[in-house]
N, C-alpha and C positions, 0 to 999 in steps of 0.2 A: 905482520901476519899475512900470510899467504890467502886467495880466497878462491874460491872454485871459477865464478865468473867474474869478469870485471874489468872495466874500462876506462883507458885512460883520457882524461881531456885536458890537450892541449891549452894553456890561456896565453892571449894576443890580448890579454888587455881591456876583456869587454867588461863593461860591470854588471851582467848577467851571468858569468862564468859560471859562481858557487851554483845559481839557479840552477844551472843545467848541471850541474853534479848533485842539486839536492834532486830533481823530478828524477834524475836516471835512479837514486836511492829509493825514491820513493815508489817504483817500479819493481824493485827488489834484487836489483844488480847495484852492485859494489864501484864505486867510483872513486877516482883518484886525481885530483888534478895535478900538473908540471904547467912549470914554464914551459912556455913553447921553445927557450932555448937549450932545452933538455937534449941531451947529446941520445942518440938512438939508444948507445947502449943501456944509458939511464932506464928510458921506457921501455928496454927488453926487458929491463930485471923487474917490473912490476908483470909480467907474464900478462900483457892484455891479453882479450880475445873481442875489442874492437877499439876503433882510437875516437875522437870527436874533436872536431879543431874549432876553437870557439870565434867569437865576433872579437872586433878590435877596434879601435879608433883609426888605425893608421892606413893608409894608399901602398896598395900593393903596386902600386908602380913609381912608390918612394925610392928616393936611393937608399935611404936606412930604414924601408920598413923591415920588420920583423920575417925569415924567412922561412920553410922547409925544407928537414934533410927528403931530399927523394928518394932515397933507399928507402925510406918506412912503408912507401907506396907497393914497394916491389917485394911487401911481407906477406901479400896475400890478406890482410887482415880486411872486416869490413870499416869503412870509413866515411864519417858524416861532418862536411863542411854548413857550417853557419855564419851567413854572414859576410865578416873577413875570410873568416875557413872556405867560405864557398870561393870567392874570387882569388884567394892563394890556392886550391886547388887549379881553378881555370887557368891561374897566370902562367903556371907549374910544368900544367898536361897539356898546352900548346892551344891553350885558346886566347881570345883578346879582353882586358879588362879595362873600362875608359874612366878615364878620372872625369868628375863631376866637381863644382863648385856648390850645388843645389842638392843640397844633404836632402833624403826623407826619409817621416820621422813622423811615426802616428802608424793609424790603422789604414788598411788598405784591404780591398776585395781578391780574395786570391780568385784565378779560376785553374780547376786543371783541365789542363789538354794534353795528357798523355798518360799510359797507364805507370802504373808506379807501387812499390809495394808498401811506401811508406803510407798511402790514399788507401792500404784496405781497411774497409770500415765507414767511409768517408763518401764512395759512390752514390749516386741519388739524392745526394743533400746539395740546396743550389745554391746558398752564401757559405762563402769560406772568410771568414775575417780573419787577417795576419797582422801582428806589428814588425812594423820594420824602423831599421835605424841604420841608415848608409847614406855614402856619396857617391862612392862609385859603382860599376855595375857592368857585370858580364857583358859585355857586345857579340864575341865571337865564341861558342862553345867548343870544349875540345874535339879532337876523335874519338868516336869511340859512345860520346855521352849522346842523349837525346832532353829537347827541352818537355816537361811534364807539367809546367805551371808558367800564369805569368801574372801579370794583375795590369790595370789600366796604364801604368807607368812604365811599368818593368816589364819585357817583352820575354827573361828569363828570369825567373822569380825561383826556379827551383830544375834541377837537372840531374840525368840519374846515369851511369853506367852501369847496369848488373851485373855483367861479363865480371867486373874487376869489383862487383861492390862498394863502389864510391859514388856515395848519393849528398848532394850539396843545395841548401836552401838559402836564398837572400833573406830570406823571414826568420824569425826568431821563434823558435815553435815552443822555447821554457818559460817565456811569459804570460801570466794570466789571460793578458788581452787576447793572444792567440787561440782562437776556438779547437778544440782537440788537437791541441799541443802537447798532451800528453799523448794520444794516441798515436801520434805522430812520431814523435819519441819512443815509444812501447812496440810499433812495428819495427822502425830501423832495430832495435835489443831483439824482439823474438821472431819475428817476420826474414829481417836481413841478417842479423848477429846469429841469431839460433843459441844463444844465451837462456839460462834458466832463471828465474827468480830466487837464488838463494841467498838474497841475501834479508836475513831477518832480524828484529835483536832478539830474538829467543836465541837464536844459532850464534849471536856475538856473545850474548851471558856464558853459553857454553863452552864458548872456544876460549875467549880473554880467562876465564874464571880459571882452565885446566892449566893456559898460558903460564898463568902466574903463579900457580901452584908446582909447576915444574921450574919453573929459572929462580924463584925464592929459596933458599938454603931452607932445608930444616931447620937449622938453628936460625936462624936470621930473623931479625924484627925486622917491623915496616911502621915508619910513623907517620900518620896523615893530621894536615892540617884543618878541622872540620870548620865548616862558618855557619853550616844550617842551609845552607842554598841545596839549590837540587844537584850541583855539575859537583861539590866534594862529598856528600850525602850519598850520590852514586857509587862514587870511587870507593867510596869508605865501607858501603853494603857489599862491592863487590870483590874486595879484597878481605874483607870477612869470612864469605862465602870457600875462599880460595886456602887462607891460611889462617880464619878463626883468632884467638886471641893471641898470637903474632903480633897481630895488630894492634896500635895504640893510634886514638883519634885524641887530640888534645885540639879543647876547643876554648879559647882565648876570647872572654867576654872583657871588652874595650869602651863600655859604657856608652856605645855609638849606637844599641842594637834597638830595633824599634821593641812597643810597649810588651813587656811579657815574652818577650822573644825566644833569649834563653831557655828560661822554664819549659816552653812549651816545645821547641826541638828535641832539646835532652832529656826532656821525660820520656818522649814520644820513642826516641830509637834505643835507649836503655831498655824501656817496658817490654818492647816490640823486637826486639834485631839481639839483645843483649852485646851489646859494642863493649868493648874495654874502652872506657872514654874518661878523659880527664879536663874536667871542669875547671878553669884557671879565672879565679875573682882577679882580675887586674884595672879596675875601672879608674882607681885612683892614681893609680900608675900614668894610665893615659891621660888621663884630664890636668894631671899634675903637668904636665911636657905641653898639652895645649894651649895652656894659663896664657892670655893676652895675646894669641898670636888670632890673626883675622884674614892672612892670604892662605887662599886654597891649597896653592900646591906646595906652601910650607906644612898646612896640615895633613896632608898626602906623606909627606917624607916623613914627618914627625911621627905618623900613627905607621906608617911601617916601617920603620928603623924598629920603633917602640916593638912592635909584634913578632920582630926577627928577635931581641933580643928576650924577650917572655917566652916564646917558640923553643930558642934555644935550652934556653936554664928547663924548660922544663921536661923537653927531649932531652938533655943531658942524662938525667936521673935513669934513664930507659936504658937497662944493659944487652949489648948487643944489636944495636940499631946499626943498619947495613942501609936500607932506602928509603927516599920521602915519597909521599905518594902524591901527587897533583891533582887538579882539574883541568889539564889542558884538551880546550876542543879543537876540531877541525880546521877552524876557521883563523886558530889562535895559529896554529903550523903553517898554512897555507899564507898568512900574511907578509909571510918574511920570505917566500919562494916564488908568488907569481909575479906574471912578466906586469908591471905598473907603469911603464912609458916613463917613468921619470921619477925623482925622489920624491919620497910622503913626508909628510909635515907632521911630527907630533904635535898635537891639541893639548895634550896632557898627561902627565905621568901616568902610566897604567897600575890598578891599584891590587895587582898579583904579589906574591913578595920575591922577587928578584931579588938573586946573591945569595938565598936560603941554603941553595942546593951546592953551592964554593965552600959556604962558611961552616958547613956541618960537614963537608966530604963525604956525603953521601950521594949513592945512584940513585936515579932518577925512576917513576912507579908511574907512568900518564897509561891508566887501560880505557879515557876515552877520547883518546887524541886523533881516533879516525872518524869521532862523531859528530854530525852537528846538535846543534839545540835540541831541537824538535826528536832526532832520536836519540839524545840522552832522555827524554821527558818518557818516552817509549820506553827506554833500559827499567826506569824505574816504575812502572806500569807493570811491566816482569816480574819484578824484585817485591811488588808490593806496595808500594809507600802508598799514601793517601792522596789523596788533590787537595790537601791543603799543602804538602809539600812538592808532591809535583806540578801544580798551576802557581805558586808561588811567584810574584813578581821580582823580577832580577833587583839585588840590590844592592849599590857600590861598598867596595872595599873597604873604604873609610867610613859604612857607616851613616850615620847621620850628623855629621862631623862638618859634610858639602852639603849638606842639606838647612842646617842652621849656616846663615849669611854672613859672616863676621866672626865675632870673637864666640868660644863655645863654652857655656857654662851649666853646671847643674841646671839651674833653673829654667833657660834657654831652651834645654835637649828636653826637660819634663813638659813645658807649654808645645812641644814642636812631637812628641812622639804620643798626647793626648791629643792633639787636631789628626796626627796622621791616623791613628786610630778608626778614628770618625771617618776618615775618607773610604780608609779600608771597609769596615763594617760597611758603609752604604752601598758601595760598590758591590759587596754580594748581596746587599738586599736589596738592590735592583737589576740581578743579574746582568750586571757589565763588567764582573770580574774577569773573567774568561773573555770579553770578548776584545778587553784592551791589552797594549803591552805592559803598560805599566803604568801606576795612577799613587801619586804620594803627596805631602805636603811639604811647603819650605817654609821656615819660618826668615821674615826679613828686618836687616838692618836700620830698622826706623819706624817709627811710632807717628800715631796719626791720631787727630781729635775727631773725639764719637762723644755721641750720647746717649746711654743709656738707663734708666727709669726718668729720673728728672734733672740726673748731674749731667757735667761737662766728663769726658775720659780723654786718659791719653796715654793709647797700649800698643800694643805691637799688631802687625800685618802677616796674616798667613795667605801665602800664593799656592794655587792648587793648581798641580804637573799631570797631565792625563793624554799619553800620546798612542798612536794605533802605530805598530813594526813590524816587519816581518823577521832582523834579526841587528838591531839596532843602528845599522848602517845609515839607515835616514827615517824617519819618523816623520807625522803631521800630527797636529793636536786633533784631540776628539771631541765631535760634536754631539757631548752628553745634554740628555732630554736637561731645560731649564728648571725643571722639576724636580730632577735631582740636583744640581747643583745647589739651587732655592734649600733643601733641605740640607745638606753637605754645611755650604754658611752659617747658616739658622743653627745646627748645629755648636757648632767649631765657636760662633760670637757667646752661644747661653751657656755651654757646658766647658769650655778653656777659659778659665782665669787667665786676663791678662790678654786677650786679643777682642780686640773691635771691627774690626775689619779684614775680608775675603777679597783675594782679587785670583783672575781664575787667567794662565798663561798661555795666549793660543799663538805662540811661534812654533815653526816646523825647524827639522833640522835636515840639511842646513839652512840656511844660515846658523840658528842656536845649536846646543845640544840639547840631550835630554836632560839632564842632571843639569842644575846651576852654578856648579862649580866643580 
């Protein structure tokens, strides 16, 4: 999709990248990240109308650091180095960049000494706080540039050419710590760029919706896989919207779903949206395949094989099925294209259904593969849904399947989806729904002796998962008032048959993940 404004940023590898393409969105320009080994012509055909070169780990005075084409410089475009960006500018445009052993890394006082257009707004205020994260550092500035900042350590902290529009900061102006970081960001877009704010999700509802109403056949179905989450609940209203009942959501209940879940989705966008939706009872199915198995990522493979082959048989029935429709976000395309300094490690099978779109020979339907989270949560805000389906906490593929520790049984999933209950409910009656990422219950492999009225017991352990994200990349556990937890326990011990004991999991990740399996 083509957009009126919008800008590409280069990624060197920092892991602030996505930030600065989420704050440039959140601005209302259109962002796009490349590799930075993106060949020019690549980045011509996203028609920027400014570029951003992101921070990176590596010494622009490596033999293999990562480099730039210098034609892109000679496009005329305006151009904002961060960082690494800043000192591969300098290296580039004939200044000196010196390697450092003594990384820094924290906050630091900026001051400005020069005028500068990224600073309007900024004049008369006397603390500027920046974070920074480098080792090396501009010594000699090119021609042409002038220095406009520096802070106690760094004698160029920030350097600007306006002739040619090429402004570069050592600081990182897309993280929180950075004091008017956004507006720092907001000048270079409408200050330097002369960029408009159009980019809205009113204006993506309207554009994706017409998109897809034109490249869908007349005749052509589209089948979408529904789970009840917000990212295929989007797809599904928005494909709606586009070709109406066309569309078939088959939504596949795997006995994994927490309490009442079902029911209360499918009532909810039946009543409301009128979906052509098909409700598929397969609990026995699943459960039947899970019988005795206790390693995680066998029940990963088990429950989506299982779900590709229910999927199929019952998208088979559909005459005329041409596309599947996905949930794939932003973040989910961008993962397999930016530059990462070196190979990633799978952690664990991802629990999307890969192979679906080979085994059915059907095209592929992603209308919000250019969003992130945060503005699909927005799409559906548009569209209506409620906040109990747009705040809804994310929740894995498999279910409650990794969430019971071991082997998964009827009785198992019924004692682990009445504690999670309890967790849920309290959590919005003490308003901290909203203000965690995500807050659930595990139930665990072993049983503990308790006492309760005047017996001995000896029942199962439920562990309570409550972590603060901004997009699950790392997490720290939350530090809920005692008071509510004290009630959460109290709870979970008097009203779950079958558990005596709360224990509450305050690992960050990394090291852990979010999920326990």
């Amino acid at each position: 999709m083509k957009h009126a404004d919008s800008v590409v940023i280069l990624d060197y590898g920092s892991q602030y990248t996505q930030l600065i393409a989420r704050r440039v969105r959140e601005a209302g320009v259109y962002s796009e990240i490349l590799t930075c080994e993106a060949t020019p012509e690549e980045i011509k055909a996203r028609e920027p109308q400014a570029i951003i070169l992101s921070g990176g780990p590596a010494s622009v005075t490596a033999e293999d650091a990562p480099g730039l084409y210098r034609e892109i410089l000679d496009w005329g475009l305006p151009v904002l180095g961060i960082c690494y960006g800043m000192q591969l500018l300098a290296h580039n445009l004939g200044g000196r960049v010196t390697a450092s052993e003594d990384r820094e890394y924290g906050r630091a006082d900026l001051d400005l000494t020069g005028q500068c257009a990224l600073w309007d707004g900024l004049e008369g205020k006397a603390n500027h706080v920046v974070w920074m994260s480098h080792g090396d550092h501009v010594e000699e500035i090119p021609e042409g540039f002038s220095v406009v900042a520096c802070t106690p350590s760094v004698p160029v902290a920030a350097m600007a050419d306006p002739e040619r529009r090429i402004y570069c900061l050592q600081f990182h102006p897309e993280v929180a710590h950075t004091d008017d970081g956004s507006l720092i960001l907001s000048n270079f877009l409408f200050k330097v760029a002369g960029l408009k704010p159009s980019w809205t999700m009113s204006s993506f509802v309207e554009s994706t919706v017409l998109e897809m109403r034109e490249s869908i056949g007349e005749d052509e179905q589209v089948v979408c896989g529904l789970s009840g989450g917000i990212d295929s609940t989007v797809v599904a209203l928005l494909l709606h919207k586009a070709i109406g009942k066309r569309l078939t959501c088959i939504f596949v209940d795997n006995g994994l779903l927490r309490l009442n879940e079902g029911e209360e989705v499918i009532g909810y966008l039946r009543e409301h949206f009128d979906l052509n939706l098909v409700w598929v009872q397969a609990q026995d199915e699943f459960l039947d395949k899970l019988k005795g198995v206790d390693d995680p990522e066998k029940k990963r493979k088990i429950i989506g094989h299982t779900f590709i082959e229910v999927f199929d048989r019952e998208a088979a029935k559909i005459k005329n099925v041409k596309y599947l429709a996905q949930g794939t976000l932003y973040p989910d395309v961008i993962e397999s294209i930016s530059f990462k300094g070196g190979p990633s490690v799978v952690i664990k099978s991802h629990h999307n259904v890969g192979g679906l779109p080979e085994k059915m020979n059907l095209s592929l339907v992603e209308p919000l593969r250019e969003l992130f989270k945060d503005e699909v949560r927005r799409v559906a805000m548009e569209l209506g849904l409620p906040d109990s389906i747009i705040w809804r906490h994310p929740f894995p593929g498999p279910g409650l399947a990794i969430r019971v520790i071991g082997e998964i049984t009827a009785e198992r999933l019924d004692i682990l989806r009445k504690a999670d209950k309890i967790v849920q409910n309290e959590l919005h009656a003490a308003d901290w729904y909203r203000k965690v990422w995500q807050g659930f219950a595990v139930l665990l492999p072993l049983k503990t002796v308790g006492v309760m009225g005047d017996g001995r017991t000896y029942e199962h352990v439920i562990a309570l998962r409550v972590v603060d994200s901004i997009d699950a990349m790392t997490a720290d556990w939350t530090r809920l008032p005692s008071e509510l937890l004290a009630r959460m326990s109290n709870r979970i011990i008097n009203e779950v048959k079958g558990v005596n004991r709360v224990v509450f999991d305050i690992s960050s990740k990394p090291p852990g993940t979010i999920e326990w399996e």
